[in-house]
N, C-alpha and C positions, 0 to 999 in steps of 0.2 A: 504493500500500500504506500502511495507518491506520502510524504510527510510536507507538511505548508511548513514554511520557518522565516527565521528574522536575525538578522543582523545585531540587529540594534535599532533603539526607538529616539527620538528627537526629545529633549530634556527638561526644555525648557515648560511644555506645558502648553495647555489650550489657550490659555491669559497670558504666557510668559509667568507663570509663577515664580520659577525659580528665578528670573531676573530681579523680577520686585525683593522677593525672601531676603538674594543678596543684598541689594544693595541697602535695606531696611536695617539688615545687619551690621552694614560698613558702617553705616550712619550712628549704631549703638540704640538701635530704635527696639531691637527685638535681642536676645542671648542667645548662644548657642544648639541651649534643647531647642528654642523654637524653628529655629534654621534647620535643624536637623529632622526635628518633627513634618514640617510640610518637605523638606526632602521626602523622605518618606512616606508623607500621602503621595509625590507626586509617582515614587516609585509604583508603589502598588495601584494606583491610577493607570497605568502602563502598563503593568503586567495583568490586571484584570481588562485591560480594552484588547490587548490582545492575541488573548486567550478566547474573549469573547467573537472575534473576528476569524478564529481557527486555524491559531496559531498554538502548534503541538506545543513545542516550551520556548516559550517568550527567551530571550536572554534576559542577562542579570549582571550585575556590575560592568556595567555599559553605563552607566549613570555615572557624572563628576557633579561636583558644586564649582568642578570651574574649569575643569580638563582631562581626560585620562593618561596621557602621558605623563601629566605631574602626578594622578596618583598614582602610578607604578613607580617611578622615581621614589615616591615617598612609600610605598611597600615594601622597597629591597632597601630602604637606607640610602639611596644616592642622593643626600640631601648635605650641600655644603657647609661649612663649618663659619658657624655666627649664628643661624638663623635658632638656636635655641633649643635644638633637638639631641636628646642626650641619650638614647636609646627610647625604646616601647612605641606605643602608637604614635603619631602624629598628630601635635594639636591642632586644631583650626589659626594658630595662630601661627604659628609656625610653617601650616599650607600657604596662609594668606601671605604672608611677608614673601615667598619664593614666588608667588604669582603677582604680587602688587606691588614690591617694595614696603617698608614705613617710613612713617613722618615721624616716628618716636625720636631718642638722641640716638640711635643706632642706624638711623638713615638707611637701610639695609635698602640693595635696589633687588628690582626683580630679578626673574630669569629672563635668559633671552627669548624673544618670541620669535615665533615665524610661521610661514604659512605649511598648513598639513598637505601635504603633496600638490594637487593643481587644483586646491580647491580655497572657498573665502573662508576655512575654520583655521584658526588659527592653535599652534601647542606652543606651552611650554619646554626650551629647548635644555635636558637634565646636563649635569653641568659634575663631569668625575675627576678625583683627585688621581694624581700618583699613589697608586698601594692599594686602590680604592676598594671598603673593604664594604661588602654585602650583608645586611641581615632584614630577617622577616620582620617587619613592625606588626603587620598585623596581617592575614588573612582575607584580605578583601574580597575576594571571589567568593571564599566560604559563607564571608558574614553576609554578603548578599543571597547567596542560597537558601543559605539558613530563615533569613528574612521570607523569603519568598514562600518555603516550604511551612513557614509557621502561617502564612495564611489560604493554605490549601493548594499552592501552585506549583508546579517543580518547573524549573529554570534552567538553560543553559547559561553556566558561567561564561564570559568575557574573560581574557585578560592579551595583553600585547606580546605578541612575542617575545623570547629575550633576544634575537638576531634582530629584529626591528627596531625593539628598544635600545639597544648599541648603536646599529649606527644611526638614530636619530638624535643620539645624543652627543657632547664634545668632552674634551679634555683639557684640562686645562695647561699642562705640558706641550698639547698640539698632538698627543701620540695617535693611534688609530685604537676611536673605542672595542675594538673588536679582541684587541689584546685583555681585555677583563672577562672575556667568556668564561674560565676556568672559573672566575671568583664568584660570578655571576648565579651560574647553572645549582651550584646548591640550593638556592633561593627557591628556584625555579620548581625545584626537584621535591622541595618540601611543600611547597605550597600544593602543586599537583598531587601528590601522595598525601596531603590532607584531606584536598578531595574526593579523592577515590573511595578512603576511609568513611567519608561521610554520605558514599551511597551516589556520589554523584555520576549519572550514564554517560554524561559526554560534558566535553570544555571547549568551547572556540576559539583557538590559538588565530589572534590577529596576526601577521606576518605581508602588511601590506607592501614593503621595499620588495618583494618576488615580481612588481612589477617595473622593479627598474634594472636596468644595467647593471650587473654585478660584476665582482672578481670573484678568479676561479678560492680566491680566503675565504671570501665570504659564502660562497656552494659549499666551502668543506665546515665553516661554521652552521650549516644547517646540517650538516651531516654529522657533527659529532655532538649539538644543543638534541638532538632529536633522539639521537642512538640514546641519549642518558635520560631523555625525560620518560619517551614512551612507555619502559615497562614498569614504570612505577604512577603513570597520570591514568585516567579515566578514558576513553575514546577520546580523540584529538579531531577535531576540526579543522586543519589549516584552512584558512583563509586568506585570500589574495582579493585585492578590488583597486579599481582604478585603471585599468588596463591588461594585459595581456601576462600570462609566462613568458610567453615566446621563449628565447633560449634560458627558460630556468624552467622549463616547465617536466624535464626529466631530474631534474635532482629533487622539485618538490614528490614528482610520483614514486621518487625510489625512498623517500622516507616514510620513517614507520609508523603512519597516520592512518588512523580508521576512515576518516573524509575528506576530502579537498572541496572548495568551495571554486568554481569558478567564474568570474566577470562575465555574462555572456551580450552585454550590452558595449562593453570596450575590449574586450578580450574573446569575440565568439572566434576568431583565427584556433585559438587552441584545442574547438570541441573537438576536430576529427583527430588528434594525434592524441586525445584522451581516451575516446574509443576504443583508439588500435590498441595502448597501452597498458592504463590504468589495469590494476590488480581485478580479475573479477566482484572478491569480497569489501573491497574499498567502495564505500558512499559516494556520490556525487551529490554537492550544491549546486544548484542551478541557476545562476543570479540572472532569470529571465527581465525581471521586473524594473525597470529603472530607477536607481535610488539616490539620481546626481540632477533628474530633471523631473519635470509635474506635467510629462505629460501622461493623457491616461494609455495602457499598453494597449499592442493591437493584438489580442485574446487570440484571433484567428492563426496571425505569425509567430505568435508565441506560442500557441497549441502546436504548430508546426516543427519547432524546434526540440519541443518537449519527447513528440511523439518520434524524433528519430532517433535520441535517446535510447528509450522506452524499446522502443524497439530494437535495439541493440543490447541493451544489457537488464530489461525487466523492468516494476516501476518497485521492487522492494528493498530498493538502496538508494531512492532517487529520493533530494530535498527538492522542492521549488522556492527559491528566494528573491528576493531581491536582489540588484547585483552591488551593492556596498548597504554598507548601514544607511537607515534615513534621516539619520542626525541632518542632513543637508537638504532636505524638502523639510516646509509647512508641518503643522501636525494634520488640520481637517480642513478638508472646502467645506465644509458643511459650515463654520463658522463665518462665511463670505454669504450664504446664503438672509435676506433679507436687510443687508447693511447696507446702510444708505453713505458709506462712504466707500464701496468696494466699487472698480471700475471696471470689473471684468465683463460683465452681460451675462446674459443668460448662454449666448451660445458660446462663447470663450468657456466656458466655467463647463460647460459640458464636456468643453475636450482635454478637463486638465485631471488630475490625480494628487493626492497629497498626501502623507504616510499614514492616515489612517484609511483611506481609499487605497492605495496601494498592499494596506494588508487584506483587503476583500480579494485585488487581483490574484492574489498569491492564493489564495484559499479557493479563488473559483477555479484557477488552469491546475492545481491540485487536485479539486472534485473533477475536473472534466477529463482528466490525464488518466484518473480510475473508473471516472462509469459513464466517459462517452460523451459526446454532443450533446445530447437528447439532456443529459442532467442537469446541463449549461444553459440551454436554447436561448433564455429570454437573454442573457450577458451576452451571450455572440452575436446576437438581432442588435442589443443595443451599441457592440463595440463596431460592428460593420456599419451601422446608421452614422456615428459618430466621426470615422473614418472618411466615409463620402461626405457629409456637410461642411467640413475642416477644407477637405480636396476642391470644391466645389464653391468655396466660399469666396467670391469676388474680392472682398475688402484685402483679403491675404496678398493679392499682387498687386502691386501699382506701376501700372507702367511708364509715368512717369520716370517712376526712380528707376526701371532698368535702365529707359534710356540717358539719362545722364549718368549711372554707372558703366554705360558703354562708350560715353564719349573721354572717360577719365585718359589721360596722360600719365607715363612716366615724373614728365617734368613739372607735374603739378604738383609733386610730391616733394619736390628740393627748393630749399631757398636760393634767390638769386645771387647770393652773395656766400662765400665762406665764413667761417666766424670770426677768423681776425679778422674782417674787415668787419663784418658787424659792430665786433666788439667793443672798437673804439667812437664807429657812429653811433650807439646806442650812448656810449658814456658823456657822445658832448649832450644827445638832449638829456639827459638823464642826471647828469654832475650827483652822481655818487660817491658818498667816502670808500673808503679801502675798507674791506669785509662790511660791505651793509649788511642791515640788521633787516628783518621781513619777521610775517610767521605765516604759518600755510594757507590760514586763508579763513577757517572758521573760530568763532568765538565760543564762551558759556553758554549753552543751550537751559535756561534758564526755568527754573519751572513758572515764573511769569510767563515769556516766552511761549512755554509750553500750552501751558493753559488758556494763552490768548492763540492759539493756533487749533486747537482743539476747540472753544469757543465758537469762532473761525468759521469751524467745519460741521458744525453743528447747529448751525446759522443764529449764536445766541448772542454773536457780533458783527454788525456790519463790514460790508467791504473796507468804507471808506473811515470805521474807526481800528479798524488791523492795519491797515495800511498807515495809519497817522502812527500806529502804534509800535510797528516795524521801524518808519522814518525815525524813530528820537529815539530807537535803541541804534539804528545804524550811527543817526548824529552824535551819542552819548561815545558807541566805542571808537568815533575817528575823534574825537576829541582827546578823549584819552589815550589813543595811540599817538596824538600829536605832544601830548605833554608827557607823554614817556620818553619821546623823542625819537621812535622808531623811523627810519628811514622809506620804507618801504610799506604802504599800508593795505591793508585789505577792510572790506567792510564788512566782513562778520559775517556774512551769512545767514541772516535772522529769519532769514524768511523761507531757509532750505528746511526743509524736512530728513534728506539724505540726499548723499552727494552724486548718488545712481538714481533713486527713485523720483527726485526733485527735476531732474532731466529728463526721465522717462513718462513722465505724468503728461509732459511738454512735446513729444513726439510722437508723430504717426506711428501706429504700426506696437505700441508701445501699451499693457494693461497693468494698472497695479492693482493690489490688494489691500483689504483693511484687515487682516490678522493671518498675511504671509508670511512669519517671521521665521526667521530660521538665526541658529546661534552661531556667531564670528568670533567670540574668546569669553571665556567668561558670562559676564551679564550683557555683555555687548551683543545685541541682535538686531539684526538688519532685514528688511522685507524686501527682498528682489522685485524688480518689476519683473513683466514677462513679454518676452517680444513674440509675439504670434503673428504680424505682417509684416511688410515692406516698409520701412524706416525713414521718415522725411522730417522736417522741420518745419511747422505750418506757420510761423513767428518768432521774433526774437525772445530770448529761454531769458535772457541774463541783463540786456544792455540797460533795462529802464535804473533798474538799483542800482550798478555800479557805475552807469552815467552822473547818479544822484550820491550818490557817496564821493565820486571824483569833483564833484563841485563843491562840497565842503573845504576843500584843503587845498593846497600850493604845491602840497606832495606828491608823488606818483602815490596811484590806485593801482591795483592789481585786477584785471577783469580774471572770476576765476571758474571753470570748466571741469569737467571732467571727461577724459580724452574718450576715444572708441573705444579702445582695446580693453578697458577696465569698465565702461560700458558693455561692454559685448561678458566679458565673464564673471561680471559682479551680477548678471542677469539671467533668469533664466531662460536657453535661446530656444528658438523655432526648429525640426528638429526636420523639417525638410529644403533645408539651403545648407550650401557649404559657411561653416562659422564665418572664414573666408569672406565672404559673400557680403553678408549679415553685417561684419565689423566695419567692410567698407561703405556700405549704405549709412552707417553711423558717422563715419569719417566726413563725407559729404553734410552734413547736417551739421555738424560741430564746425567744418569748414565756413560756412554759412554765420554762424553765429564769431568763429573768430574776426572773419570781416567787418560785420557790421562792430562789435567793440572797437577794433581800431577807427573803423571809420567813425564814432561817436568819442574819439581822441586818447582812448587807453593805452598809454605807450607802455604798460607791462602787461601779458597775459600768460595767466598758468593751465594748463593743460594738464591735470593728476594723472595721471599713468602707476596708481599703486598696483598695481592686479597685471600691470606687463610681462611680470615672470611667472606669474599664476598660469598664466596661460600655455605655458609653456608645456612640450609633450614630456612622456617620464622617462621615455627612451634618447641616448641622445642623436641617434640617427634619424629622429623626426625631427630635431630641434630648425634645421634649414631652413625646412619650408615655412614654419610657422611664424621663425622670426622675420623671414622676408616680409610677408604680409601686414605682418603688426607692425614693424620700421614705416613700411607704406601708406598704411590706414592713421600712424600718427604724424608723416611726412605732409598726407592729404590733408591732415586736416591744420595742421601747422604754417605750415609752407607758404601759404596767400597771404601772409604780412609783407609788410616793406623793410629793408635791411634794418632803420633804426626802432623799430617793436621788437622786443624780447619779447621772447617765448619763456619761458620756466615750463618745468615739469617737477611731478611729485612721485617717488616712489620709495615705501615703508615695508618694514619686514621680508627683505628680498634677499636671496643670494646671489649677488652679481658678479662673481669670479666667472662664470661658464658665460656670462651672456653682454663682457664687456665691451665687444667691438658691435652688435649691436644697439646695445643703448648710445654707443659715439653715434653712430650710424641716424639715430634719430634724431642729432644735433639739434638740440634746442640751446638755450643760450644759456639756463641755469637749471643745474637738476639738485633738488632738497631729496635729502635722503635720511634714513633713521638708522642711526651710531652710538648712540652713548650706551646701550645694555651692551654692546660689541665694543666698548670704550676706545671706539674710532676702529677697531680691526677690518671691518668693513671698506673702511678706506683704501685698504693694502690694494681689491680690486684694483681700484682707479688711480690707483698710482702706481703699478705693477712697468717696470722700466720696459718691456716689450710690448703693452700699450696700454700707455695711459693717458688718463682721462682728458679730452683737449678743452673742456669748454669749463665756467663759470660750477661750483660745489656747493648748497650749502649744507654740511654737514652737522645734523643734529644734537646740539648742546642741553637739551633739556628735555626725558624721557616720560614725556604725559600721559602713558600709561601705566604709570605711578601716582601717586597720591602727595609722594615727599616732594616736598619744594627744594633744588640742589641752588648753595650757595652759587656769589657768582666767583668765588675763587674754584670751585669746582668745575665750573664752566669755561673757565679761561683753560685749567689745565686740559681740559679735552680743543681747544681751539687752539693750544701749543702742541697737541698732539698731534690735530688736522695741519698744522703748519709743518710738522716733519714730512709728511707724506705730498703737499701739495704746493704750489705759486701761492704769494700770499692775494695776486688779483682773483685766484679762482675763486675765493674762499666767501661766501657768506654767512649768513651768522640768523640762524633760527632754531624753533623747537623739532621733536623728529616729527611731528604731525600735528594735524589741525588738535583745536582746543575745545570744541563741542561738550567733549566728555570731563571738563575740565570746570570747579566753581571758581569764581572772581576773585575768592579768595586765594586760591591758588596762583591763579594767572597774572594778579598784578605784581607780588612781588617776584615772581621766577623772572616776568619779561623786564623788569628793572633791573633784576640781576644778571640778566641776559644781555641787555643793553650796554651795563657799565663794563661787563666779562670785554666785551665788543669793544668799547672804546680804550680799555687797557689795555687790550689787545693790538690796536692800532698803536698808542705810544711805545710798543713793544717794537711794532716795527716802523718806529721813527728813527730810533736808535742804531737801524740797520737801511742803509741810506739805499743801497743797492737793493734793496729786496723792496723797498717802497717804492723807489724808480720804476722798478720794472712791473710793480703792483699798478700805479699811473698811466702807464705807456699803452 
């Protein structure tokens, strides 16, 4: 009999629960049983929805309060030394401080973040000593079992690989984590063999890096973590998602795992060489269902897929799943249904799926893989009706936009000028100091703010008193960024909702939702738009506000964008164009609005591109083609300025060593990036002597996804740091990202000490008459 299953379930809740719990907590509004208490409802919330969706055993300890790479870190003890942990469990305080930093006298920073493979979830990145020495804190998996099994339910545990968990993590020597396997695998070894003890039938070993590039170290580190776990754990799950085995997909099938899970939405290239292979008695997952997009599945093609399986090896070893966890889709369309603030329609909303819809798919091509069409009928009537109205739906192409994606040029794509030569026409209009000072672009999202936007939209306040209301918080923050004395100003952003969604609202082709949210780190959750047609720009998105902000002041304004490319994978895309396609129909639209800003006199414009390497493939023999296109689609939409408008660009939590002649390649005039959890190592990239960085840096001195306010002698030492590795003309001087998430309290004294960091900084290099010269020139 086919078994329905699950990955893993989205965390944050139908409301966002666990968003608010947090941050109630941060705040000291609520104590720790309480935090932990609706944890808790929200667990069992999950495992009774779906169970009741038929789902055989839900997983379990899939669930973080803030990330599961940090709780495995804090499982085996890889928790560095300050943070207050002295053996035993882990306190919530001591989670918090390695996830947030503190503002206590111990200033502790975070861990480094970064994005989880090509997707907008961001981990915590664990951080191993020399010697580094492993033990069990606690039993995480069990205690969620146990959990689970005390309210009637039995569960498959979660937990991350330990070859995953290695190399996702760093060293602080620089060694290769993979040399702590030995120390490691005991961990490993007790935790599974407690399991087993405790009844448990099966564990899904996470081991998502199978989808990338390996060394032949790293195939024999799966071969000797496995030889030692297997006969002392419970049935083993490997799991892979994100893409393919391709050439790793014979070292996973020759380890001694009862099931493999396979991607068959990124990774279907592997099913026929699992066929021929795969052990007879070995399980197969079948990750038919898609668990990276919302749209709804086509039951028919995916019955197709199922049944040649089925056909091949029987259906009493077969799982059908998802093809990754659905931590990354919505939890329910059903919550879109009667809200008068969702924008999807009635017939959009038909063609989409969201992880509690998505557990029905999995449990109908389950029933239909065991007793046939006939037990399906009305689902394949409705997924085949669903399929033609989608197909058939006029509004989906515009043919407008192909034909002006047909007329595009190469040369539309480059500026007329190289950057030295910009360089210097931008500084005569612009009379700059040496490292100007900026910050990315958004301010305190305010729960005034908030609540006059929600107001807003709820029509409990006029157009024309939100609007008066927006105007004197934009005029209140260029005021204050003028008596800060920041050089470079931006207007807040008061009137974005998100720096995707606020764009997408604004464009053809483009649906949002009112409770899409899906979790980005932590309590950080973002509602994707969703692009279902053809992508135009019907009016200017930007220019009225930042025309209106630029008239306040004497100082350059920042008109500020958010590029294609992070447009295209901050969203989720349309699933019948080449992404290709899709990015540059967005390029075209952005293009559109970069002209009209200049042409209403913004001689700075920022372009965000955080999500540029997001997009990037997992293999690196795709990376070519994708990078051509993304260079292109932000070439398009850049490029139509005049030599003296700077461009900026914005990109955070990135690893830019593999992709640095492409980011030169999209020559914009200044790129802000995020460095201080990397305390500037990140820089090494762009200053690396066989290519480095040629245009304007500024590299991040103050890391706002912390809570601590860092001196500004803290700040300068990281801008003498950026001074080792760079020109002091490249160099400008901002936070690693916008300040949305950030209160006033915070933000006014860090950008005074950001400021001052900035001007000592400059008298630093007074002193160095040559390096100032050529900083001028």
């Amino acid at each position: 009999m086919t078994i329905a299953t699950n990955l893993g379930f989205p965390r944050i809740g139908r409301h966002r629960e666990l968003k608010f719990a947090l941050e109630n907590f941060w705040a000291g509004k609520i104590f720790a049983p309480d935090l932990q208490a609706q944890a808790a409802t929200l667990r069992r919330a999950h495992w009774e929805l779906q169970t009741s969706h038929g789902i055989a055993t839900p997983p379990s300890n899939e669930f973080s309060l803030y990330d599961h790479v940090l709780d495995t870190a804090c499982m085996v003890g890889a928790i560095p030394a300050g943070y207050g942990w002295e053996g035993g469990p882990v306190t919530l305080a001591t989670y918090f401080a390695l996830a947030r930093g503190t503002r206590d006298e111990r200033a502790l920073p975070a861990l480094e973040m970064t994005k989880w493979f090509d997707t907008n979830y961001h981990y915590l990145v664990p951080r191993l000593a020399a010697g580094q020495v492993f033990t069990l804190t606690e039993n995480r998996p069990l205690a969620a079992y146990r959990e689970a099994q005390a309210l009637g339910i039995t569960t498959r545990p979660v937990i991350l690989g330990p070859v995953s968990f290695l190399r996702l993590s760093k060293t602080n020597d620089g060694s290769d984590p993979l040399d702590h396997l030995g120390a490691l695998l005991p961990v490993y070894t007790q935790i599974l063999a407690e399991l087993k003890a405790a009844g448990v039938a099966w564990v899904q070993i996470d081991e998502p890096i199978l989808a990338l590039s390996l060394s032949d170290r790293t195939h024999e580190a799966f071969r000797q973590a496995y030889a030692e776990l297997a006969p002392v754990a419970p049935n083993l799950l490997l799991t892979n998602y994100f893409g393919s085995y391709a050439e790793n997909l014979y070292v996973a099938l020759s380890l001694p795992v009862a099931g493999l899970h396979l991607d068959l939405k990124r990774g279907a290239a592997d099913l026929p060489a699992v066929l021929e292979a795969a052990r007879p008695e070995l399980y197969l997952s079948l990750g038919i269902v898609d668990g990276r997009n919302v749209w709804r599945t086509d039951l028919h093609a995916a019955l197709a897929s199922l049944r040649q399986v089925a056909k091949a090896r029987g259906t009493e070893r077969l799982m059908v799943a998802p093809s990754c966890s659905l931590l990354h889709v919505p939890v329910d369309l059903d919550m879109e249904a009667g809200s008068k603030m969702s924008g999807l329609g009635l017939e959009i909303t038909s063609w989409l799926a969201f992880a509690v819809q998505k557990l029905e798919e999995i449990s109908v091509l389950a029933r239909g893989l065991d007793q046939g069409d006939e037990a399906i009928a009305a689902a394949l009537v409705r997924s085949a009706a669903i399929k033609r109205l989608r197909q058939s739906d006029e509004r989906v192409h515009d043919a407008a936009v192909a034909a002006r994606l047909a007329a595009v040029t190469p040369a539309m794509a480059v500026r007329a000028q190289k950057f030295e030569v910009r360089r210097h026409v931008q500084q005569a209009r612009l009379n700059l100091p040496p490292a100007p000072t900026t910050t990315i672009g958004s301010f305190p999202q305010t729960a005034e703010i908030r609540a006059a936007r929600a107001a807003f939209a709820r029509g409990a306040m006029t157009e024309d008193a939100y609007e008066a209301f927006l105007k004197q918080e934009t005029l209140n923050a260029v005021r204050w960024q003028e008596g800060a004395d920041i050089d470079v100003l931006v207007h807040g952003e008061f009137e974005r909702n998100d720096m995707v969604k606020y764009f997408g609202e604004q464009l053809s082709g483009y649906a949002f939702t009112a409770h899409g949210w899906v979790q980005s780190y932590g309590s950080r959750c973002v509602a994707p738009p969703i692009i279902w047609g053809d992508v135009s720009r019907p009016r200017p998105m930007t220019v009225g506000w930042t025309s209106f902000a630029q008239s306040l002041t004497e100082k350059p304004m920042k008109g500020m964008l958010t590029g294609p490319v992070t447009m295209l994978n901050w969203s989720f895309v349309r699933d019948d164009l080449p992404r290709e396609v899709v990015c540059r129909q967005i390029a075209l639209a952005i293009r559109d609005e970069v002209a009209d800003l200049e042409a209403a006199g913004i001689a700075i414009i920022q372009i965000d591109e955080p999500a540029f390497r997001e997009g990037l493939p997992l293999r690196e023999r795709d990376w070519p083609a994708y990078l051509r296109w993304a260079v292109a689609c932000f070439g398009l939409c850049s490029a139509v300025v005049r030599d003296d408008t700077q461009i900026h660009t914005h990109m955070c939590y990135s690893a830019f060593n593999d992709i640095m002649p492409a980011i030169a390649a999209m020559d914009a005039d200044v790129i802000s990036i995020e460095t201080t959890r990397s305390n500037m190592e990140l820089l090494d990239a762009f200053a690396a002597p066989d290519a480095a960085y040629p245009n304007g840096i500024g590299p991040g001195i103050w890391d706002i996804h912390s809570p601590r306010v860092p001196d500004g002698a803290e700040m300068l030492r990281l801008l003498k740091l950026a001074a080792e590795r760079l020109e002091p003309w490249q160099i400008w001087v901002n936070p690693d990202c916008g300040l949305k998430t950030r209160g006033w309290g915070e933000v006014k004294p860090a950008i005074a000490h950001m400021v001052d960091a900035a001007k000592q900084f400059r008298e630093l290099l007074e002193h160095d008459d040559s390096r100032l010269t050529h900083s001028l020139n």
